[in-house]
C-alpha positions as CSV (number, residue, x, y, z in Angstrom):
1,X,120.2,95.7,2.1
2,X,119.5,99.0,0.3
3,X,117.6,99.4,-3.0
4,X,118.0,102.4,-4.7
5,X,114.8,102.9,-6.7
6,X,116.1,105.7,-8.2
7,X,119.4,106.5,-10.6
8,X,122.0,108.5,-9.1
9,X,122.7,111.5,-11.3
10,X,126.0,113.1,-9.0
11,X,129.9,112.0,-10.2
12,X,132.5,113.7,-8.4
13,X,135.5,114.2,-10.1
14,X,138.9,115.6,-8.4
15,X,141.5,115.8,-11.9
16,X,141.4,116.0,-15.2
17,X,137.8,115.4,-15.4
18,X,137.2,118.7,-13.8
19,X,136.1,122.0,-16.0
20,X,138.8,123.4,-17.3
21,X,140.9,120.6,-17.3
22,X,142.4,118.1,-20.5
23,X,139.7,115.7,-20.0
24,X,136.6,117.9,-19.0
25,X,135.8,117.9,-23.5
26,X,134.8,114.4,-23.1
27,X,132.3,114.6,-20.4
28,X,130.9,117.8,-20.5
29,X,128.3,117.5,-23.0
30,X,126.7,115.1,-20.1
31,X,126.8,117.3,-17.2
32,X,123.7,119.4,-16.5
33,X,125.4,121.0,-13.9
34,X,128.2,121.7,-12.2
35,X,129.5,122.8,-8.5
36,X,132.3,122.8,-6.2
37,X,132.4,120.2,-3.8
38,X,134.8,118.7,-1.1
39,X,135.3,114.8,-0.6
40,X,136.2,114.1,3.0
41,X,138.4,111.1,4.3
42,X,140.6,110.6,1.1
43,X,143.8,112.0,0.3
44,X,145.1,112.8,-3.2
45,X,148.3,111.5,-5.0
46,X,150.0,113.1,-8.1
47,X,151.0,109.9,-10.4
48,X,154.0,110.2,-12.7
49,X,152.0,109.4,-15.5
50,X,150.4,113.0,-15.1
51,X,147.2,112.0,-13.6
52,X,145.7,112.0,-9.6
53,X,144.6,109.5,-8.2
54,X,143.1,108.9,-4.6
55,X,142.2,106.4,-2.0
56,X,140.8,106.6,1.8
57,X,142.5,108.4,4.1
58,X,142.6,111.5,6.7
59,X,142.0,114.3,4.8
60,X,140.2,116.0,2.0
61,X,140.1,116.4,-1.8
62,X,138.7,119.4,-3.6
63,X,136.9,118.9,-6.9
64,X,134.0,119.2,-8.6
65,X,130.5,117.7,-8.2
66,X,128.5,116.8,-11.5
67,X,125.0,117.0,-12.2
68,X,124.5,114.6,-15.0
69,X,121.7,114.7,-17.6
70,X,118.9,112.1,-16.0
71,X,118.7,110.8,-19.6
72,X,122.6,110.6,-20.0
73,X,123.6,109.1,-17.1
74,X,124.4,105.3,-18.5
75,X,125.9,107.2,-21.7
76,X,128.0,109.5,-19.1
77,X,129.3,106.3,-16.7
78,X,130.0,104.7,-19.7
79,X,132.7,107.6,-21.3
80,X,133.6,108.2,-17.6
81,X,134.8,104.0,-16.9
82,X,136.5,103.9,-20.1
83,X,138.5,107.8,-19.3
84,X,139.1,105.6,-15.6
85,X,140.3,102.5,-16.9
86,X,137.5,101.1,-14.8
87,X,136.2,97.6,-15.4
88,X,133.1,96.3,-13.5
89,X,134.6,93.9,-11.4
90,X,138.3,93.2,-12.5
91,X,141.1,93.0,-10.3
92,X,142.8,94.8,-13.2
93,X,141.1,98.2,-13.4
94,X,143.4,100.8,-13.0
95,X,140.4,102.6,-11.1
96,X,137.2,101.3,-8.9
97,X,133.7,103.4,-9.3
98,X,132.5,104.0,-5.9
99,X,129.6,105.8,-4.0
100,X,130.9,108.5,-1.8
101,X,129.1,111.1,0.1
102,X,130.0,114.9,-0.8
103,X,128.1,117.5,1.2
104,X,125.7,115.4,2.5
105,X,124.8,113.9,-1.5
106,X,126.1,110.5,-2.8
107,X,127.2,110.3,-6.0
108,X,130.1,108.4,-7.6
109,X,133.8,109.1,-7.6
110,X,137.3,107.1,-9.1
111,X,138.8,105.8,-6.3
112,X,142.5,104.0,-7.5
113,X,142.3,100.4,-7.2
114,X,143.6,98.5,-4.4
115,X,145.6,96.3,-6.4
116,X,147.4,99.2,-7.3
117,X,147.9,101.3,-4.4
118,X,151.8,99.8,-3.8
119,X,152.4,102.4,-7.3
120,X,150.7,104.8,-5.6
121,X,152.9,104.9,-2.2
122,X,156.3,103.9,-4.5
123,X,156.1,106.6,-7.4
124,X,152.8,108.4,-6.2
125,X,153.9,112.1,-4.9
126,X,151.0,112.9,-2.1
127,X,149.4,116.7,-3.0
128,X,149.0,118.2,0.5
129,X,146.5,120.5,-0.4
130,X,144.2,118.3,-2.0
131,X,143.2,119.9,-5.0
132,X,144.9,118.8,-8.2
133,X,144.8,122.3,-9.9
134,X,146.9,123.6,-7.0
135,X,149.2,120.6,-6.8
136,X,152.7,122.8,-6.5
């Protein structure tokens, strides 16, 4: 087992948690820093609700990586769960918080939850490229 002694400061986000984008407002005065990053083996879905959403798969989401403010982070996580609909252990979250690794770095990302992934294939449309600000 692995302990991290330290507090991860990295959140990847891929939609509208990205600068620029309708949700970027609510996380942004958390962010130290941020860069863009690629997220290999997971493929990205456009959900009719007007929202992305992603799980594992062959291929490659674009986005952006975070650099959270050390003394933010909890603050951050916390604004980020509620944005995700993500509950700390509930089959019902509409979203799970997992570590990934982008570029080599982990850091956390929204992966849809897979209680929910039957919405996903049904009503989900699949963005080839990747990147939800070039979704066609």
């Amino acid at each position: 087992m692995t302990v991290r002694t330290e507090q991860m400061t990295r959140l990847f986000v891929y939609g509208t948690l990205r600068p620029s984008e309708s949700r970027w407002p609510a996380i942004e005065e958390f962010v130290a820093r941020a860069e863009p990053a690629k997220l290999e083996g997971f493929r990205m879905h456009a959900l009719p609700e007007g929202y992305p959403a992603i799980e594992p798969g062959q291929g490659e989401v674009i986005g952006t990586l975070l650099h959270l403010e050390p003394a933010l982070v909890v603050a951050a996580l916390a604004k980020a769960d509620q944005i995700e609909g993500y509950i700390e252990g509930s089959p019902d979250s509409l979203y799970e918080r997992v570590v990934v690794d982008v570029g080599g770095a982990d850091a956390y990302t929204y992966v849809y939850h897979p209680n929910r992934r039957d919405h996903l294939h049904t009503r989900g449309r699949l963005i080839e490229s990747g990147d939800w600000l070039n979704r066609g």
